[in-house]
C-alpha positions as CSV (number, residue, x, y, z in Angstrom):
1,X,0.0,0.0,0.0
2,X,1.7,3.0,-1.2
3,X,0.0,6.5,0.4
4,X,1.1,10.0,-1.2
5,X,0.4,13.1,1.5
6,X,-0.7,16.1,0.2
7,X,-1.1,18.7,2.8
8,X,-3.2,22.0,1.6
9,X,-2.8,25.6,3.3
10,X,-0.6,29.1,2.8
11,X,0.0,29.1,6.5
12,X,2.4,25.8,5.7
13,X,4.4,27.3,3.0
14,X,4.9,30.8,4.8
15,X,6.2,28.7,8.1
16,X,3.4,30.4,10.3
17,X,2.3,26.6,11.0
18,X,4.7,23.9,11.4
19,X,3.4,20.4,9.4
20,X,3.1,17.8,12.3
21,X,0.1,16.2,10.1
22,X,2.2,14.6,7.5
23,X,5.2,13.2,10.4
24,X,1.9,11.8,12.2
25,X,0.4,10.0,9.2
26,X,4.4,8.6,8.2
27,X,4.9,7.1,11.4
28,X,1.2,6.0,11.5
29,X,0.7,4.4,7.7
30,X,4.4,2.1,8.6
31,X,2.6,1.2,11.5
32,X,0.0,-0.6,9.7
33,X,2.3,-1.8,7.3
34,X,1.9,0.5,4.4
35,X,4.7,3.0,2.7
36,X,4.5,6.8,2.5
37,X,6.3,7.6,-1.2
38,X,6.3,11.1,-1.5
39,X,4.2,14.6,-0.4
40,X,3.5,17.8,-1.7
41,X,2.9,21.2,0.7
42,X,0.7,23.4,-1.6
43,X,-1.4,26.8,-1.7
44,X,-5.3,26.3,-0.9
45,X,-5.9,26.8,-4.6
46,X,-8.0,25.3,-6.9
47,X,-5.6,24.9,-9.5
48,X,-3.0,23.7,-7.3
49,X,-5.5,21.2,-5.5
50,X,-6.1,19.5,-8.7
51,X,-2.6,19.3,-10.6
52,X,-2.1,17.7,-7.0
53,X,-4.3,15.3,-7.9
54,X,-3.2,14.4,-10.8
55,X,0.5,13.8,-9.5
56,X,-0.6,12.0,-6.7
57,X,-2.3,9.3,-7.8
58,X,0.1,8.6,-10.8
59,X,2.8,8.0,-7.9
60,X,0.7,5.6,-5.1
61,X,-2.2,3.5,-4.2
62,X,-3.7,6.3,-1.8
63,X,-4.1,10.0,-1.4
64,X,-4.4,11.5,1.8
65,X,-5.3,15.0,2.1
66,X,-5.0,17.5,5.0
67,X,-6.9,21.1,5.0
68,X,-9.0,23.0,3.3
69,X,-11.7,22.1,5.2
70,X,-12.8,24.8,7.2
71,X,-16.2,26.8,7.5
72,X,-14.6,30.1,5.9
73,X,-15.1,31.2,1.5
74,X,-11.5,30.6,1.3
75,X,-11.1,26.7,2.1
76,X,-12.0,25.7,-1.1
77,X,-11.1,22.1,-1.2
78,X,-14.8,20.0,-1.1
79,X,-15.9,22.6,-4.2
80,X,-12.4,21.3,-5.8
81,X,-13.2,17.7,-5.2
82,X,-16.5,18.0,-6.6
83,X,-15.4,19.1,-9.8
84,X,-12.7,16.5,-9.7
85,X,-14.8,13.4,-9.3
86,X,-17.5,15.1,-11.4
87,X,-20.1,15.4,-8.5
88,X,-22.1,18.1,-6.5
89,X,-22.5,18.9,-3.0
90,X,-25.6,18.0,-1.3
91,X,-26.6,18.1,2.3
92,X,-25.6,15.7,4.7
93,X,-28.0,15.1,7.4
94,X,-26.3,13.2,10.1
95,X,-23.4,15.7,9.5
96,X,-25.6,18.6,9.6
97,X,-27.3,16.9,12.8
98,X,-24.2,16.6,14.2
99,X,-22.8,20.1,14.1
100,X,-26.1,21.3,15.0
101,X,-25.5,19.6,18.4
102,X,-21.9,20.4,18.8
103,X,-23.0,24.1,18.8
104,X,-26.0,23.9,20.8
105,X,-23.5,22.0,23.8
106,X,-21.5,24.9,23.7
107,X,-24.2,27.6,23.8
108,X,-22.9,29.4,20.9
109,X,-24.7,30.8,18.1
110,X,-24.7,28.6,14.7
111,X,-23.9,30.4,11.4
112,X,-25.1,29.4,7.8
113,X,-21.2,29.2,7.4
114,X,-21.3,26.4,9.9
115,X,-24.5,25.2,7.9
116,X,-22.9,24.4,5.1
117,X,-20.2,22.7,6.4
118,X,-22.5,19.9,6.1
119,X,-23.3,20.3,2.4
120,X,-20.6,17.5,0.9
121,X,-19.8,15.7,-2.1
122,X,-22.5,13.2,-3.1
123,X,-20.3,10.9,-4.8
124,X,-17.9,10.2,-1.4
125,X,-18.5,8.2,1.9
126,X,-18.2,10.6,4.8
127,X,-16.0,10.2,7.8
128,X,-17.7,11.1,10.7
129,X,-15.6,13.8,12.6
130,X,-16.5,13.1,16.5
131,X,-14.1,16.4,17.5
132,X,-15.3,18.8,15.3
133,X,-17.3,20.2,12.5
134,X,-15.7,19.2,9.3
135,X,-16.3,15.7,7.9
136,X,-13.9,13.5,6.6
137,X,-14.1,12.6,2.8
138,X,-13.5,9.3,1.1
139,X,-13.3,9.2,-2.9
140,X,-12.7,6.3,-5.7
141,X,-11.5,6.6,-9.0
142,X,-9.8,3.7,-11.0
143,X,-9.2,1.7,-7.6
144,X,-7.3,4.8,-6.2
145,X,-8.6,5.9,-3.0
146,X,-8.9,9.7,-2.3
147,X,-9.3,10.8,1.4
148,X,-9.5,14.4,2.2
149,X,-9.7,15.6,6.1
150,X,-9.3,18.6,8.3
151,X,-6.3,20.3,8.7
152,X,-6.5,20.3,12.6
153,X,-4.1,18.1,14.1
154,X,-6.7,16.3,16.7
155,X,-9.3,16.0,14.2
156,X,-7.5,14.6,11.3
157,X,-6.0,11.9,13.9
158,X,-9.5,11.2,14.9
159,X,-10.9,10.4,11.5
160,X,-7.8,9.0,10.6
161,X,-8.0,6.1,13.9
162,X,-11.6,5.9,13.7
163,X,-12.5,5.7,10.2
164,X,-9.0,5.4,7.8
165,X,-7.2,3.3,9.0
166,X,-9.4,0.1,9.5
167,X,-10.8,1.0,6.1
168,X,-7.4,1.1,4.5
169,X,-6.3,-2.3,6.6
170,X,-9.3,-3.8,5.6
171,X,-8.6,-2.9,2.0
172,X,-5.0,-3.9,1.4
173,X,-4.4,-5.8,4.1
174,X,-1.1,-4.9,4.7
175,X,1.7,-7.1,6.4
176,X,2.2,-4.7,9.6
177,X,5.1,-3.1,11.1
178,X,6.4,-4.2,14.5
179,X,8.8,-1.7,15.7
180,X,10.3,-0.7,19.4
181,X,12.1,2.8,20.1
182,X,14.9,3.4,22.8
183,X,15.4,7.4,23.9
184,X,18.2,8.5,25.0
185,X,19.9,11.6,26.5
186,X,23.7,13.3,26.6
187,X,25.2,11.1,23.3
188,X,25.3,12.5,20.2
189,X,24.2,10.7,16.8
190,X,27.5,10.3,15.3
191,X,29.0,8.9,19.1
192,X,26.1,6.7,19.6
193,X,26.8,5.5,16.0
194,X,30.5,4.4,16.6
195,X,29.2,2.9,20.4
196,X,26.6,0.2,18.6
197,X,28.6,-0.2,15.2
198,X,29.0,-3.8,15.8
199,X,25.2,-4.2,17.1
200,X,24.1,-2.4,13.8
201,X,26.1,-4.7,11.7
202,X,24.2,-7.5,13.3
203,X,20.8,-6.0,12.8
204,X,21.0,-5.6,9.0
205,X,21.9,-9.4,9.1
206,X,18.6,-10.2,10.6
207,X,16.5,-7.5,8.2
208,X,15.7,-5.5,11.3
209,X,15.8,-1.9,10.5
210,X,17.7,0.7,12.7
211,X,16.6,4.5,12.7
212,X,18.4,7.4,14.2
213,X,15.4,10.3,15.1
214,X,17.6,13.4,16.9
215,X,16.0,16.0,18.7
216,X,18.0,18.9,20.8
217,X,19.7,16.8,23.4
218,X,17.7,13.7,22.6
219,X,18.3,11.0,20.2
220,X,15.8,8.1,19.9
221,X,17.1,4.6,18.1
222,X,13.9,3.1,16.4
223,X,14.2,-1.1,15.7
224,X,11.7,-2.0,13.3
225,X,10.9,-5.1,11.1
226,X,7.9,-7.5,10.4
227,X,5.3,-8.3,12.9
228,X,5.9,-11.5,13.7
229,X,7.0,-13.2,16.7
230,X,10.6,-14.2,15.6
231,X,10.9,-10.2,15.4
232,X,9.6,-9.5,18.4
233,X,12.0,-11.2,19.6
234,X,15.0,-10.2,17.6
235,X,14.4,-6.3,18.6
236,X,13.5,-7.1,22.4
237,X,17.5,-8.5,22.9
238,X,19.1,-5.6,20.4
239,X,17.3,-3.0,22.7
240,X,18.6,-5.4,25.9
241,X,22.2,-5.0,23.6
242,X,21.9,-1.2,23.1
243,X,21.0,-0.5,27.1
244,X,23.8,-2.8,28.4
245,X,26.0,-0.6,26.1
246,X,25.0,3.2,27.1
247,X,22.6,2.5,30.3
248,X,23.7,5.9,31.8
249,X,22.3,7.2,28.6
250,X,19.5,5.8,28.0
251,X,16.3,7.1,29.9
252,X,13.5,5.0,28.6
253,X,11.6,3.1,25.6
254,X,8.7,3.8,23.1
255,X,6.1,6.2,24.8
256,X,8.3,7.7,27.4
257,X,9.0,11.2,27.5
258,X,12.2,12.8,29.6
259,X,10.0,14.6,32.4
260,X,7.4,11.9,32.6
261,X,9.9,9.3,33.6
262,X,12.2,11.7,36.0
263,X,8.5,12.0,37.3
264,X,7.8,8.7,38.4
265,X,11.0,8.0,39.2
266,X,10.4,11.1,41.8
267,X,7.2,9.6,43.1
268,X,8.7,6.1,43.0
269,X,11.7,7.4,45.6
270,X,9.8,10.1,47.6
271,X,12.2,12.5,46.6
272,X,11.3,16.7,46.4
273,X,13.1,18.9,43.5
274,X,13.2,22.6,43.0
275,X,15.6,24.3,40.9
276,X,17.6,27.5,41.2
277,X,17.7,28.9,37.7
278,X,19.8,31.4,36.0
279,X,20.3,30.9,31.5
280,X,16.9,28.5,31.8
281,X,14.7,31.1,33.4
282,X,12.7,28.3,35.1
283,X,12.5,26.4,31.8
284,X,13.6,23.1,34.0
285,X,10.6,24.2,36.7
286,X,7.9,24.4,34.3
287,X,9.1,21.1,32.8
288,X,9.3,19.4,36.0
289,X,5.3,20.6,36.7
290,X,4.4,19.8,32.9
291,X,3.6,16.4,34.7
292,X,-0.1,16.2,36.5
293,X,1.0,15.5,40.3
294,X,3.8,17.5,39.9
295,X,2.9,18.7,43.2
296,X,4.1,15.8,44.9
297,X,7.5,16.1,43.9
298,X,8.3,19.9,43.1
299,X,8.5,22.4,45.9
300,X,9.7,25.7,44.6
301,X,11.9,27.6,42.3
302,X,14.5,30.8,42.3
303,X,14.9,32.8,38.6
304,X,18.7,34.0,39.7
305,X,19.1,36.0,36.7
306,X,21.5,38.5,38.3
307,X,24.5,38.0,40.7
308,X,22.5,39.9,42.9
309,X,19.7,37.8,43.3
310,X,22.0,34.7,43.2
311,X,23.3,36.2,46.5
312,X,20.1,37.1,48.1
313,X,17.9,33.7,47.5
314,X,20.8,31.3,46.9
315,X,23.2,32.5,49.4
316,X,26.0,33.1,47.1
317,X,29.0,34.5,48.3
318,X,30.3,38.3,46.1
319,X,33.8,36.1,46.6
320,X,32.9,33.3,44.6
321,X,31.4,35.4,41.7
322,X,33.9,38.2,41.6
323,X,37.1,35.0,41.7
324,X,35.1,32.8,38.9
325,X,32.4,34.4,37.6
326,X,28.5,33.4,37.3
327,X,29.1,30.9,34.7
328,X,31.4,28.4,36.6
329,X,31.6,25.5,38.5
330,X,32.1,27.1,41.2
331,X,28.7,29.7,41.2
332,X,26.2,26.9,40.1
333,X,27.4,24.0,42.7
334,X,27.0,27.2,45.6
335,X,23.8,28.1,43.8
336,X,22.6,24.3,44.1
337,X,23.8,24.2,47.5
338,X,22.0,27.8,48.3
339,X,18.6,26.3,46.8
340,X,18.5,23.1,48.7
341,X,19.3,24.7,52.2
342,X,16.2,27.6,51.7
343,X,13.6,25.2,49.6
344,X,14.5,22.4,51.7
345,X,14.0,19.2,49.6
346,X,16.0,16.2,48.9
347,X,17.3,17.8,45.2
348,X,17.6,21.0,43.9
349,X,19.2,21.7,40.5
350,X,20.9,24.8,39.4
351,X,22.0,25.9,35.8
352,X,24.3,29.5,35.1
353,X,25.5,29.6,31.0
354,X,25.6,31.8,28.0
355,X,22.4,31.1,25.9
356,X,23.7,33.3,23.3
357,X,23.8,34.9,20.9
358,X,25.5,37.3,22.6
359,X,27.4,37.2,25.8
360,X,30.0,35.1,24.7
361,X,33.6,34.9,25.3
362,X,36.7,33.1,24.5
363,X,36.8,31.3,27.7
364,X,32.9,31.2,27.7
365,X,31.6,31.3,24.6
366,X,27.8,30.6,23.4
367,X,26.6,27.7,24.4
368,X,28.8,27.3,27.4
369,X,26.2,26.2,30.2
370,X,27.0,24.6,34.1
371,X,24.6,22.4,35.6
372,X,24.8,21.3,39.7
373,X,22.6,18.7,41.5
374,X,22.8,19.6,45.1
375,X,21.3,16.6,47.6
376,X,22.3,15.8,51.6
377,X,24.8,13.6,50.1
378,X,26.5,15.6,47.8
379,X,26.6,18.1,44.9
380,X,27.9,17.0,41.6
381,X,28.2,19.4,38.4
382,X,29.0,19.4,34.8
383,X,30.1,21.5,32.3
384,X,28.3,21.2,28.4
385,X,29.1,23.2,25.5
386,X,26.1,23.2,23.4
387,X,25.9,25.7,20.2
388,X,24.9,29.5,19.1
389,X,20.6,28.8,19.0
390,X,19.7,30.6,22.3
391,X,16.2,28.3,22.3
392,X,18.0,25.4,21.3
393,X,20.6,26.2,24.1
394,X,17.8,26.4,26.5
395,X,15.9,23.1,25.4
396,X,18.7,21.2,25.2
397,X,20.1,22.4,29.3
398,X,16.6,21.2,30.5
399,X,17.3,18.0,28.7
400,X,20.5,17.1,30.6
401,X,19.2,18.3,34.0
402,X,16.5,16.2,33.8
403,X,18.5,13.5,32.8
404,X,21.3,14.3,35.2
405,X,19.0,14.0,38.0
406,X,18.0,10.6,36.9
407,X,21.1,9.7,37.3
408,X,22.1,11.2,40.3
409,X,18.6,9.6,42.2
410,X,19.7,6.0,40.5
411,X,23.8,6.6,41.7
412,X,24.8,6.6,37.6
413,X,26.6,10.1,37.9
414,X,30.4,9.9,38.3
């Protein structure tokens, strides 16, 4: 089953809006077993919705289309179709029933805009949209399959679950793809590489596929092959190979997210956190209480943007800063150490750096960034050197703090 995205609206090609439909529907369509072969970003145009379709389904066995779909004059895209498939619109009354109702619920007022929402191709099957008021669209032509759905990112997954996908495994009854992902934290691509080279080698002997997916700070390792059991297998030993390997690196699998498991683990122990926070303006606090609970582990948090509020709440000595500086080794352990005595909990992390793009120097240039964990037992610290991006600089310190932590609560930090 080959599927071709086509994703419709200006607000793509000018950058306003980034495309997370088309990355969604990719990792989606291989995990039923299907193939995504190529995608187009175009205008929400007539003209360019139907030389679309032409190119599309000379290339694959499916179209799917995002956007267009809206209640405004300008989303033109079920007027496009129309004329494509030689059709007209007519009014859908389940549709039209159930928009009625999703406006009445909310005690707003329903426009003749919002009416005609419901008026839809006579010639498709319509996907019911349970989170909004756009329908789904399903076309045929020549045993191609044409599916064109809202541009919002929770109702296009919605159709897409409910109504797509078991039409398009029932269709083409694709062998599916098993696949298992490892994230890890503080180990680059290129290092990681070299560390599994010889685990890799094995891997393409036994047709399992390996997938490096970076991320600022992050980089997730995705095993993939067949579903079968011999697979299943396979990829559950090469992910007990690849942990073995970098363990101190390595903060979870599949569906785990950095703050979610520093979370539990937090919970799990009984531990408190707060932070003391200078180049991450409390970046690492609201990540820390991203987490529902977060209330059980975090306490509190000091923005120590300037030396002199590094001396008032985190009882750093005008000594230490005037011999070292802010961004030092020095500064952020007594910052730590500062935060932990006056919050009072079991951990408290502190971070002091250059975020850039200015501010740098040749001893500290951008990108230079200290990170302490202060507990009873001890404080341990640690310089990085990230790059120029200030909001790359800044993700990618809350990333190694978190992960830092972990370590320091399981006794991997040396």
């Amino acid at each position: 089953m080959n599927v071709f995205i086509v994703s419709i609206g200006d607000e793509l090609l000018l950058g306003q809006t980034i495309n997370t439909n088309a990355s969604w529907i990719g990792t989606e369509i291989a995990r039923i077993g299907g193939e995504v072969v190529e995608g187009l970003t175009i205008k929400d145009s007539k003209e360019a919705i139907l030389n679309s379709l032409d190119f599309s389904l000379s290339r694959a066995d499916v179209v799917l289309i995002t956007g267009g779909l809206g209640p405004t004059k300008d989303d033109i895209t079920k007027y496009t179709l129309c004329e494509y498939f030689n059709t007209e619109l007519e009014i859908h009354q389940p549709t039209l029933d159930h928009i009625t109702d999703f406006f009445t619920k909310r005690g707003r007022e329903m426009l003749e805009v919002n009416t005609q929402q419901a008026a839809l191709p006579k010639a498709c099957n319509i996907l019911f949209n349970e989170n909004g008021t756009a329908p789904g669209m399903w076309f045929e032509k020549d045993g191609k399959i044409v599916v064109s759905l809202p541009g919002v990112p929770y109702e296009m997954k919605g159709i897409m679950i409910d109504e797509v996908f078991p039409r398009l495994v029932d269709r083409f009854k694709p062998e599916a793809l098993y696949y298992r992902t490892i994230h890890t934290q503080g180990i680059g691509e290129s290092f990681l590489a070299e560390k599994i080279s010889d685990i890799e080698d094995a891997l393409r002997q036994d047709e399992i596929g390996l997938a490096y997916l970076p991320s600022p700070g992050l980089v997730r390792l995705r095993l993939s092959g067949k579903r079968n059991e011999t697979n299943r297998k396979l990829i559950a030993n090469y992910l007990d190979q690849i942990e073995d390997r970098i363990k101190k690196h390595v903060f979870g699998f599949d569906g785990a997210f950095l703050p979610g498991v520093v979370s539990e683990l937090l919970i799990e122990k009984g531990y408190t956190i707060s932070t003391v926070e200078s180049c991450t303006a409390g970046a690492i606090a609201k990540s820390l209480t991203s987490i529902s609970g977060s209330s059980q582990y975090f306490t509190g948090s000091f923005l120590t943007y300037s030396n002199a509020l590094k001396k008032e709440f985190a009882d750093v000595s005008e000594n230490i800063l005037t011999l070292h500086g802010a961004v030092s080794r020095e500064v952020v352990e007594a910052m730590a150490q500062g935060g932990l005595k006056k919050i009072k909990t079991d951990f408290c992390i502190s971070t002091s750096g250059v975020a850039g793009p200015n501010g740098g120097t040749d001893e500290k240039p951008v990108g230079t960034v200290w990170i302490a964990i202060a507990s009873k037992k001890r404080v341990f610290s640690k310089r990085f050197q990230f790059g120029t991006d200030r909001s790359r600089n800044i993700e990618m310190t809350v990333n190694a703090a978190l992960n830092l932590l972990r370590c320091e609560i399981l006794n991997l930090n040396t």
